[in-house]
C-alpha positions in Angstrom: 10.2 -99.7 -65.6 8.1 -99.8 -62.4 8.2 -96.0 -61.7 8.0 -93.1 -64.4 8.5 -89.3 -64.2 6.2 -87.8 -66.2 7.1 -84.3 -66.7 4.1 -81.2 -67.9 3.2 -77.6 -67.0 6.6 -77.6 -64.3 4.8 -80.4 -62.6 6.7 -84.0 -62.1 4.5 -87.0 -61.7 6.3 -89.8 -60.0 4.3 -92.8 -61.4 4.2 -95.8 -59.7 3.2 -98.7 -62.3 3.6 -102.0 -60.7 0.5 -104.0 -61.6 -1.7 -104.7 -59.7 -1.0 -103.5 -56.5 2.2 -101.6 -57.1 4.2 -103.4 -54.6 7.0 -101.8 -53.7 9.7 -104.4 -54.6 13.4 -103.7 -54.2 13.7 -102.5 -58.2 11.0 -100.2 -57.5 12.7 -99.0 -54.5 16.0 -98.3 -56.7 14.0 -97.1 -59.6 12.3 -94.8 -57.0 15.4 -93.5 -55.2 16.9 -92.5 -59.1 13.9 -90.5 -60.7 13.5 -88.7 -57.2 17.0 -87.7 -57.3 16.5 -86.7 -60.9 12.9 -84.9 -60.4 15.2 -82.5 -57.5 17.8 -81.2 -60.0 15.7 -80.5 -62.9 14.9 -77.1 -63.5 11.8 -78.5 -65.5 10.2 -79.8 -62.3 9.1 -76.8 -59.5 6.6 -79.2 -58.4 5.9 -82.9 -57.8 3.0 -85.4 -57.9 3.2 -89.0 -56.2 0.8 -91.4 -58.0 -0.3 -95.0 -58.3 -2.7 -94.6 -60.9 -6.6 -94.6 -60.4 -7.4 -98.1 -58.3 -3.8 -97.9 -55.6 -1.1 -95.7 -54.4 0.7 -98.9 -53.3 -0.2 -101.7 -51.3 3.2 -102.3 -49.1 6.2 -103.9 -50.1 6.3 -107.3 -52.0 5.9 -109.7 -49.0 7.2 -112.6 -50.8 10.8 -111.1 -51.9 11.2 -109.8 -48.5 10.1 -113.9 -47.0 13.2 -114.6 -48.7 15.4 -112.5 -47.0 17.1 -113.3 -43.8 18.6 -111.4 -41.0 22.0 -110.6 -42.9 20.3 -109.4 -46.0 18.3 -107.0 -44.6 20.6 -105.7 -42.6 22.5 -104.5 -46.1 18.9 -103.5 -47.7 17.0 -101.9 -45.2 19.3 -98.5 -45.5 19.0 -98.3 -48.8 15.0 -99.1 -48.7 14.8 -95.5 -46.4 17.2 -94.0 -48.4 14.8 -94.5 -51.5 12.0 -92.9 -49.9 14.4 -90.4 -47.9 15.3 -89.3 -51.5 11.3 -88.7 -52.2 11.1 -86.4 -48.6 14.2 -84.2 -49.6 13.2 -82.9 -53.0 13.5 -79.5 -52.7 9.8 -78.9 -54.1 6.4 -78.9 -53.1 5.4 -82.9 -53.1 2.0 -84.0 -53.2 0.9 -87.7 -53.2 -2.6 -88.2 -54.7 -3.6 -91.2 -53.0 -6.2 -94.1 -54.1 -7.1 -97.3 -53.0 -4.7 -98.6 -51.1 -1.5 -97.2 -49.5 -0.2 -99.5 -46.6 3.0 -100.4 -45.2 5.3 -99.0 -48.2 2.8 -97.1 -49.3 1.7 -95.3 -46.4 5.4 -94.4 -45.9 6.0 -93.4 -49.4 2.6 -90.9 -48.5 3.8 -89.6 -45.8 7.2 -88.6 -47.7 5.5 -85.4 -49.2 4.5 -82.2 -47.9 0.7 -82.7 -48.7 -1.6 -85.8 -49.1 -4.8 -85.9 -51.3 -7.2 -88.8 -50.8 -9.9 -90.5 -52.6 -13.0 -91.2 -50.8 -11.8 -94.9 -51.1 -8.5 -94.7 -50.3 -7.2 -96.9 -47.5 -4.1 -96.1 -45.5 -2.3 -98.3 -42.7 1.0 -99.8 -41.2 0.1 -103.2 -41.0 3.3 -104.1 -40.5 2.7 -105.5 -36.7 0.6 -108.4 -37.8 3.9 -109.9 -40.1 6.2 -109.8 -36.6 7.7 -106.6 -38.0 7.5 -103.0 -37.9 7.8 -99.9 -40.4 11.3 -100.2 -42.1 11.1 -96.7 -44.2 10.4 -94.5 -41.7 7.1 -94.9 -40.7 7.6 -94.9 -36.8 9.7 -91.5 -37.5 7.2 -89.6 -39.6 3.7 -90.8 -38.8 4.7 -89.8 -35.4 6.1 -86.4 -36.5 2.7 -86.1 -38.6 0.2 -87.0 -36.5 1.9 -87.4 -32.7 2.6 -90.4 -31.1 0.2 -91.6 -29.3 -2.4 -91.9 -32.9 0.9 -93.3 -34.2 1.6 -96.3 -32.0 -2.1 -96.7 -32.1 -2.0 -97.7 -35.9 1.4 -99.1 -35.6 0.5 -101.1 -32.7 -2.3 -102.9 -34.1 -1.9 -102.4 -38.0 -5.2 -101.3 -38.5 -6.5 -99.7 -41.7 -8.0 -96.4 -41.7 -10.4 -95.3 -45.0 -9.9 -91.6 -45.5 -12.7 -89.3 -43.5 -10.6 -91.0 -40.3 -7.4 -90.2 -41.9 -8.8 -86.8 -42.3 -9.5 -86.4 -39.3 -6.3 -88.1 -37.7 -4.1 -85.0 -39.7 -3.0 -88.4 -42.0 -4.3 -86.6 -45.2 -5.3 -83.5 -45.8 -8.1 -83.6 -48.3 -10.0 -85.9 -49.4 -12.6 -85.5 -52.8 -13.6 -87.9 -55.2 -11.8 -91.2 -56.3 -11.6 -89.8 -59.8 -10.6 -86.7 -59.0 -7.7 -87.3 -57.0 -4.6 -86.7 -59.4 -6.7 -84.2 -60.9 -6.5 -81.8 -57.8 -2.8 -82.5 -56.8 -2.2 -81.9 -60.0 -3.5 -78.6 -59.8 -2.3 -77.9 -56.3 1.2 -78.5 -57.6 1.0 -76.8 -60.7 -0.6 -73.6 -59.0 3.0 -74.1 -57.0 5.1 -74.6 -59.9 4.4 -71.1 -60.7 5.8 -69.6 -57.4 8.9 -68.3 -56.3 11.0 -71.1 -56.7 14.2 -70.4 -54.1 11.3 -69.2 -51.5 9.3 -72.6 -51.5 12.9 -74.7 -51.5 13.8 -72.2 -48.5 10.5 -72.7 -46.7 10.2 -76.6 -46.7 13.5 -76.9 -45.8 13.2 -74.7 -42.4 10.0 -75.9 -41.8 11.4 -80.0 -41.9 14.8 -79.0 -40.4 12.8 -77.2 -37.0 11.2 -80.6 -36.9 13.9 -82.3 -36.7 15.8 -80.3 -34.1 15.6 -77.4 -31.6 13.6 -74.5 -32.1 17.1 -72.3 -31.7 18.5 -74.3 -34.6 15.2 -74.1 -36.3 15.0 -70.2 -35.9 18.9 -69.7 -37.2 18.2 -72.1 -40.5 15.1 -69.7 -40.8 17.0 -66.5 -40.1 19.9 -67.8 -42.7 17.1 -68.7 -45.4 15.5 -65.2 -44.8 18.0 -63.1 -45.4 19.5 -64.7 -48.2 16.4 -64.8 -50.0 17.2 -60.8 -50.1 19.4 -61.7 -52.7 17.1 -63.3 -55.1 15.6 -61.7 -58.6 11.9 -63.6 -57.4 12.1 -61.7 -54.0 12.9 -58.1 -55.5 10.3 -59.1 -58.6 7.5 -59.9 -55.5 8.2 -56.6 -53.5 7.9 -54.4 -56.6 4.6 -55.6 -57.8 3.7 -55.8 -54.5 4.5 -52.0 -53.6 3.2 -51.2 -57.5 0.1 -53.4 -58.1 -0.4 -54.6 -54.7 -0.2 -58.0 -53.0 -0.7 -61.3 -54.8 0.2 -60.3 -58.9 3.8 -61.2 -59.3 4.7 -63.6 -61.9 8.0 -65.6 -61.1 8.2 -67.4 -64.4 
């Protein structure tokens, strides 16, 4: 298998392992789409981790399987290529990808499917898609844009550049970036400290925070309103409030 999930300590590690560059490749793609579906309904996994292992996140998608496609057969693949990363961005969890190396095209756009984005100090992150003829097929002219704004968007989109990470740092592409070999290390950690939280809350919160993205802000406010008050009904809210109002703020356990 080309993708593994890798379950420990309520954490999920989505394993890319497509040597050597982990291109993503139409099995991947499915295999992807299936163990992110899984990773959302088990109870096991609060938290997840993207990962290509210590030398690439992944390098794009496999150029020569896609050569051999024409018009008509991309037509039929290209939804189900952004439903396989779509499936990634709607787990109901915190999602962090540890990024190394590379992570263009594909792999840029599988990035940029979670909520937070650690980097190795040489990690390299681009759409190069311009320079084949083509453009971002899985969703990388909708949420680079929504990441980063449009106009540093079309900049890397327009001329496929490559970006190493203190630029993608400072572009709001990544949000840390620490040593190469520490990379799965600290999203590890930043999940797992997650994985401990209220579970319901987190789901609640990621969900009105992408929904008001994707909509007006009176939508936005009334899928916030809803989420509020029915976390009211929740054992992990009544749990926070009382150690809250009896130990004070920041003690309660949710496990």
């Amino acid at each position: 298998m080309t993708v593994h999930l890798e379950v420990a300590e309520g954490v999920g590690t989505l394993r890319l392992d497509r040597p050597p560059m982990n291109a993503l490749d139409v099995a991947t793609q499915d295999r992807l789409k299936e163990l992110a579906e899984e990773a959302a309904r088990r109870e096991d996994v609060r938290a997840v981790v993207i990962y290509g292992g210590e030398k690439v996140f992944a390098a794009g998608a496999d150029i020569k399987e896609m050569q051999a496609m024409d018009h008509a057969a991309m037509v039929l693949r290209s939804k189900a290529l952004q439903d396989s990363f779509t499936a990634v961005a709607r787990i109901p969890k915190p999602v962090v990808a540890a990024v190394t190396g590379y992570a263009l095209g594909g792999g840029c756009e599988l990035a940029l499917c979670a909520d937070y984005r650690i980097a190795g100090e040489n990690a390299k992150l681009g759409q190069p898609e311009i320079l084949l003829g083509l453009i971002p097929g899985a969703g990388g002219t909708q949420r680079l844009s929504r990441l980063i704004g449009p106009s540093r968007a079309k900049d890397l989109i327009f001329t496929g550049r490559q970006v190493r990470a203190d630029e993608a740092l400072a572009l709001g592409l990544v949000d840390r970036v620490v040593p190469a070999e520490e990379v799965y290390a600290q999203a590890h950690a930043w999940a797992a400290k997650l994985a401990q939280g209220p579970a319901m809350a987190l789901r609640a919160a990621k969900e009105s925070v992408d929904t008001g993205l994707e909509t007006d802000i009176d939508t936005g406010l009334a899928v916030e309103r809803n989420w509020f008050a029915g976390l009211f009904a929740t054992e992990d809210r009544e749990r926070g409030m009382r150690s809250f109002v009896e130990e004070g703020p920041g003690k309660a356990k949710f496990l």
